[in-house]
C-alpha positions in Angstrom: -42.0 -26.0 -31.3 -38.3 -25.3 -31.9 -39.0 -21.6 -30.5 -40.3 -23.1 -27.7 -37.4 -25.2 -26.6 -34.8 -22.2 -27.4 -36.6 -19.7 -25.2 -35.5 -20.8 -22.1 -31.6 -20.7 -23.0 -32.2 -17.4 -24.9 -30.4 -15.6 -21.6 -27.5 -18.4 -22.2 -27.5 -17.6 -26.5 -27.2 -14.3 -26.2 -24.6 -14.4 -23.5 -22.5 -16.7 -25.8 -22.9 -14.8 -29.0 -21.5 -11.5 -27.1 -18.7 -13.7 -25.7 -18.1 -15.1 -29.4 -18.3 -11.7 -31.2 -15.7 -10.6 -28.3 -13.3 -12.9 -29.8 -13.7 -13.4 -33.6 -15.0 -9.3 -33.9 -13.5 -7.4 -31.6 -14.3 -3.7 -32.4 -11.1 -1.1 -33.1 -10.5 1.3 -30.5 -10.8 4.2 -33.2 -14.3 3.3 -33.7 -15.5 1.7 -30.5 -18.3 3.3 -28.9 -16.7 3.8 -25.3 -13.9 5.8 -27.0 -15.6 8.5 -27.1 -16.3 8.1 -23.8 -13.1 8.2 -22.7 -11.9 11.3 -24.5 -15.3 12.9 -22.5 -13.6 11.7 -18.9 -10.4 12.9 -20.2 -11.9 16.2 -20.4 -13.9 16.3 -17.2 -10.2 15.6 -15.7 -8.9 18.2 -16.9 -11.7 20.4 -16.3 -11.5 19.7 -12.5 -8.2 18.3 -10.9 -6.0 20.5 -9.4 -2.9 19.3 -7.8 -2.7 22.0 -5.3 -6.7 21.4 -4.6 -7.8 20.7 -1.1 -8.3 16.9 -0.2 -12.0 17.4 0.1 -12.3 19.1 -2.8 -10.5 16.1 -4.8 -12.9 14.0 -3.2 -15.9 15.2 -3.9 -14.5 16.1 -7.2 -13.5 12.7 -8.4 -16.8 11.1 -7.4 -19.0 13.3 -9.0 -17.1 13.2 -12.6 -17.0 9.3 -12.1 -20.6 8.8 -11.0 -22.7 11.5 -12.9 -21.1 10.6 -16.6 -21.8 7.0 -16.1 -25.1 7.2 -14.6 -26.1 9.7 -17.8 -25.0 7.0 -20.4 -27.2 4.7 -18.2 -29.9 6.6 -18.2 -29.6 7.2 -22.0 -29.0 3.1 -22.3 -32.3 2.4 -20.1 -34.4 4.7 -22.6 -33.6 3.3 -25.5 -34.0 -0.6 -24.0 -37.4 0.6 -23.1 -38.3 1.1 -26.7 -36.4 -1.8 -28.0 -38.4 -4.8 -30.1 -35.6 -7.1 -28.4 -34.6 -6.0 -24.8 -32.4 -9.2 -24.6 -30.2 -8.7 -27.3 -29.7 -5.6 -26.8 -28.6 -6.4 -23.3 -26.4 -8.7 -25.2 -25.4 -5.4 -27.0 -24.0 -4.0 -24.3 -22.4 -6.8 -23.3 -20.4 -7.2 -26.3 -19.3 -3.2 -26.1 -18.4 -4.0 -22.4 -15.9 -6.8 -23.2 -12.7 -6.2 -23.7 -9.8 -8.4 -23.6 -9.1 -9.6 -27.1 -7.4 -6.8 -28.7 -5.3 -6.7 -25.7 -4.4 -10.6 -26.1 -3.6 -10.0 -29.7 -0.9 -7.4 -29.1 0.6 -9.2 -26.1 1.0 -12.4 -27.9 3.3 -10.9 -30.3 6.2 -10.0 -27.5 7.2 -14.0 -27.0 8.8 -13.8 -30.5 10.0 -10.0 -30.8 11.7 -11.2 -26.8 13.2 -14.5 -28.7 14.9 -11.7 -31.1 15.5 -9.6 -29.2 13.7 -6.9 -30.2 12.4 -5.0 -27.2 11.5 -2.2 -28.2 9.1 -3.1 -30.6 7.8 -5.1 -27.6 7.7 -1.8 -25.4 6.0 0.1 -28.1 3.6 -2.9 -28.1 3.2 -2.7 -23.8 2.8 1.0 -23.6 -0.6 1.9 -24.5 -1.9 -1.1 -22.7 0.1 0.4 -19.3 -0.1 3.4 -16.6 3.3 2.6 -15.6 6.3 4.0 -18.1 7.8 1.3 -20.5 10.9 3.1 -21.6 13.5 1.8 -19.3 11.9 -1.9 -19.4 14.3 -4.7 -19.4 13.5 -8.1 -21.4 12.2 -9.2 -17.7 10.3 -6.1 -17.0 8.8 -6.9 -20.5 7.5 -10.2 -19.1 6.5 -9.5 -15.7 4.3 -6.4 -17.0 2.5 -8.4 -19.9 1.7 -11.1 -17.5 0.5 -8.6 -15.2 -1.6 -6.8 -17.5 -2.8 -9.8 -19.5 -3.9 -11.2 -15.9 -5.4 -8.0 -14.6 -7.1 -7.1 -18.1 -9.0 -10.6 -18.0 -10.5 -10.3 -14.9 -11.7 -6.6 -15.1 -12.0 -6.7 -18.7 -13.5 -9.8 -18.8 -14.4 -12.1 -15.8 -15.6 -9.4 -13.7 -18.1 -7.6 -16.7 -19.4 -11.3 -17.4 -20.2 -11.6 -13.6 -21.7 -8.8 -13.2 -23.8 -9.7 -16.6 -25.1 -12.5 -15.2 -26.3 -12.0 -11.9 -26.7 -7.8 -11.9 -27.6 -7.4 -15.4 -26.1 -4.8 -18.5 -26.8 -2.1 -16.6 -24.4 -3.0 -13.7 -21.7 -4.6 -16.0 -21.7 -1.5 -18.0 -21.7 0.8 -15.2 -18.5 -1.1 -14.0 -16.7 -1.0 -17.4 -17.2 2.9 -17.3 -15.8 3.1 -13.9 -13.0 0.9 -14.9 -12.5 3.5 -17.9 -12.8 6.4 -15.4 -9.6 5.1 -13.5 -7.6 4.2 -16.3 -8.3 7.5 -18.0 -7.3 10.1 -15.6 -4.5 7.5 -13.5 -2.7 8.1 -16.5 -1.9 11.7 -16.3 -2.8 11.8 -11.9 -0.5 10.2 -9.3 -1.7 7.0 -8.5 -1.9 8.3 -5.0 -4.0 11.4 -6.0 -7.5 12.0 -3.4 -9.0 12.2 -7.0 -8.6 8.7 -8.0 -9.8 7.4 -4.6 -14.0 7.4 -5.0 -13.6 5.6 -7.7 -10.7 2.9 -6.8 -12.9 2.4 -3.6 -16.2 1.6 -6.2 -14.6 -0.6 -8.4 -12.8 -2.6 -5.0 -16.1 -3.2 -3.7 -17.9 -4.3 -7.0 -15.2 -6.6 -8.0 -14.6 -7.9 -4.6 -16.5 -11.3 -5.2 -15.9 -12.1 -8.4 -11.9 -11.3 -7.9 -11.6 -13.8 -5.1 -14.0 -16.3 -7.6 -11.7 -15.9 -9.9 -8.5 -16.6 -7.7 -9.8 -19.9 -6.5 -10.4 -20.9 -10.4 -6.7 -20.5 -11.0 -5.2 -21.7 -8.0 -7.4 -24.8 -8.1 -4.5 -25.8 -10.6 -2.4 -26.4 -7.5 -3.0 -27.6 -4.1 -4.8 -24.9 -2.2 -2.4 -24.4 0.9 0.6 -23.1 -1.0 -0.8 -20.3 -3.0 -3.2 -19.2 0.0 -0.3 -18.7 2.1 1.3 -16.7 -1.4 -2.1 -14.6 -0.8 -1.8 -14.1 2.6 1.6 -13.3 2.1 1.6 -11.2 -0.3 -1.7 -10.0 -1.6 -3.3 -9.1 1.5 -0.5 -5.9 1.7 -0.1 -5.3 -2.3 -1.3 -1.9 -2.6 -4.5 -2.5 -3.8 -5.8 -5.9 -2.6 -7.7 -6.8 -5.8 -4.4 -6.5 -8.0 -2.8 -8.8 -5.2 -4.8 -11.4 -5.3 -4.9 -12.0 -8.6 -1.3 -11.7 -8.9 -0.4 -14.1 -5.9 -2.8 -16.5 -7.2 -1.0 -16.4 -11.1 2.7 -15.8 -9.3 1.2 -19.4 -7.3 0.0 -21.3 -10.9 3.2 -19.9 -12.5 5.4 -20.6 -10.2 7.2 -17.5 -10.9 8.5 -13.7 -8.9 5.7 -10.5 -9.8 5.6 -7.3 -8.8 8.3 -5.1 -8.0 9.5 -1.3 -8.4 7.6 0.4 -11.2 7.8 3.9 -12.3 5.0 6.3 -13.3 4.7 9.9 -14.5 8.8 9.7 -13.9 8.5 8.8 -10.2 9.6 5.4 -8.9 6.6 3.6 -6.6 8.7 1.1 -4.6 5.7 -1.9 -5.1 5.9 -5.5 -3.2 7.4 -8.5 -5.0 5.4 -11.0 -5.2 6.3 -14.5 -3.9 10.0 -16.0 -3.7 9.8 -17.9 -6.7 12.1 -18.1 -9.7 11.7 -14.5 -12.3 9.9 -15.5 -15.0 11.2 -15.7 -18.6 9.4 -16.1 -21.9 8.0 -19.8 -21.3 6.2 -18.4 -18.5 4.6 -15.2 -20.3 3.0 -18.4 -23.3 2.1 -20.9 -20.7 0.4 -17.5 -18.9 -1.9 -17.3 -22.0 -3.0 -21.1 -22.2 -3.9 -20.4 -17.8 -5.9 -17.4 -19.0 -7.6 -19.7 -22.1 -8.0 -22.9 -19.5 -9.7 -20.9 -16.7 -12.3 -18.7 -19.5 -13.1 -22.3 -20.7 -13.9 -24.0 -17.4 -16.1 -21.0 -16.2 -17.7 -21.2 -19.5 -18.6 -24.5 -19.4 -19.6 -24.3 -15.5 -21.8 -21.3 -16.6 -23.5 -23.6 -19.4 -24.4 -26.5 -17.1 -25.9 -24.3 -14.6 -28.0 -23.2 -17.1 -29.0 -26.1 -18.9 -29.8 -27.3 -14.4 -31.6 -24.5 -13.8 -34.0 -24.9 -16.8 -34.2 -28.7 -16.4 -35.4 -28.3 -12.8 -37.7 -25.4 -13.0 
């Protein structure tokens, strides 16, 4: 009998033990499975790009050693399912490899207190293998612009968008996405950001996270009233140079109240980026009170997500 009334909300079980292994177990990057991974797209960019390689080239180039790797590891993900005993959890599985925002949490919650004394470079060491952009020049305000940044663009592609895509696409789909994601971050590292390589695969991830992006905007700016940060997005995020990223960071520059953006350099070359907003720069209140908005907004999807559930089982 008691089987009976849990198999309906096993979808919602499993969901929520992933979610809770995320955060009490995250797994170490030295032995996470998707490391490995990324030392294999490492490779395949060095393998193929070539600065001096025709645009064409670049293009077909990139979305080949984005596509083909992931779509192997799915393939080999979709065998083994086949054969699993539990399908579900090992969906779950997947899930819980996907995720990925904790350990990048943990680190950034340390800066607040090295800031208050002042010890910033302990806080750049901390920043710098969580960011494309160089750290070494950052002042204590470049300190808290980029964690807010990363801490608000981390949990919505390491995080919000993967559970999304969980939900109403299934593993396969959220996994996909996080091996994209890995993809860009991989070879945007050692490629100009502007690189034909890096285009395929910026222009998948855009589409995929489109929705659940502007889902997650309206979460955080339904902390305020809605005209003042729209007209921050329209403002702002609509000409950021990757809409996404601008949306997200209008809609926390909006909550916050605070300036983002700005003048960033990577691989030693400055990339004159948009300031976001006209509000007041941030300072170290702002980068905390940024972590309980990240923490208020994963709790109110989590509890929407469990009374649709519990609806949808009542009525059907």
């Amino acid at each position: 009998m008691s089987l009976d009334f849990v198999q309906p909300f096993l979808g919602l079980i499993i969901l929520l033990v992933a979610i809770c292994a995320e955060r009490f177990l995250p797994l170490a990057k030295s032995y996470h499975p998707l490391t490995l991974y990324q030392l294999i797209i490492q490779n395949i960019r060095t393998r193929i790009y070539q600065a001096n390689n025709p645009t064409w080239y670049q293009y077909l180039a990139g979305t080949l050693g984005a596509v083909l790797p992931a779509a192997l590891v799915l393939a080999l993900c979709f065998g083994i399912i086949s054969f699993a005993h539990y399908p579900q959890w090992f969906a779950g599985l997947i899930l819980y490899i996907s995720l990925d925002f904790q350990p990048l949490k943990q680190s950034l919650a340390k800066i607040p207190s090295l800031l208050v004394h002042n010890q910033k470079s302990t806080a750049r060491d901390i920043l710098k293998p969580w960011l494309r952009r160089q750290t070494d020049t950052l002042s204590s305000l470049g300190i808290i612009k980029a964690s807010i940044e990363t801490l608000t663009l981390r949990f919505a592609r390491h995080y919000f968008v993967i559970v999304f895509l969980y939900l109403f696409f299934g593993a396969y789909v959220a996994l996909g996405y996080r091996l994209l994601q890995i993809t860009r971050q991989t070879w945007s590292k050692k490629t100009p950001i502007n690189s034909p390589l890096l285009r395929p695969v910026d222009t998948l991830i855009y589409l995929i996270e489109f929705v659940p992006i502007r889902l997650l905007c309206l979460s955080l700016i339904l902390r305020k009233a809605i005209a003042t940060p729209w007209q921050n997005i329209k403002k702002y995020g609509q000409f950021y140079y990757d809409k996404n990223s601008g949306w997200l960071l209008s809609a926390m520059s909006s909550t916050l109240q605070i300036q983002l953006g700005g003048p960033a350099l990577y691989q030693k070359r400055r990339y004159a980026k948009m300031r976001i907003s006209q509000h007041s720069l941030p300072q170290v209140t702002d980068l905390i009170l940024s972590f309980n908005v990240i923490n208020q907004v994963r709790f109110f999807w989590l509890i929407l997500i469990i009374f649709l559930e519990i609806l949808f089982v009542a009525l059907t």
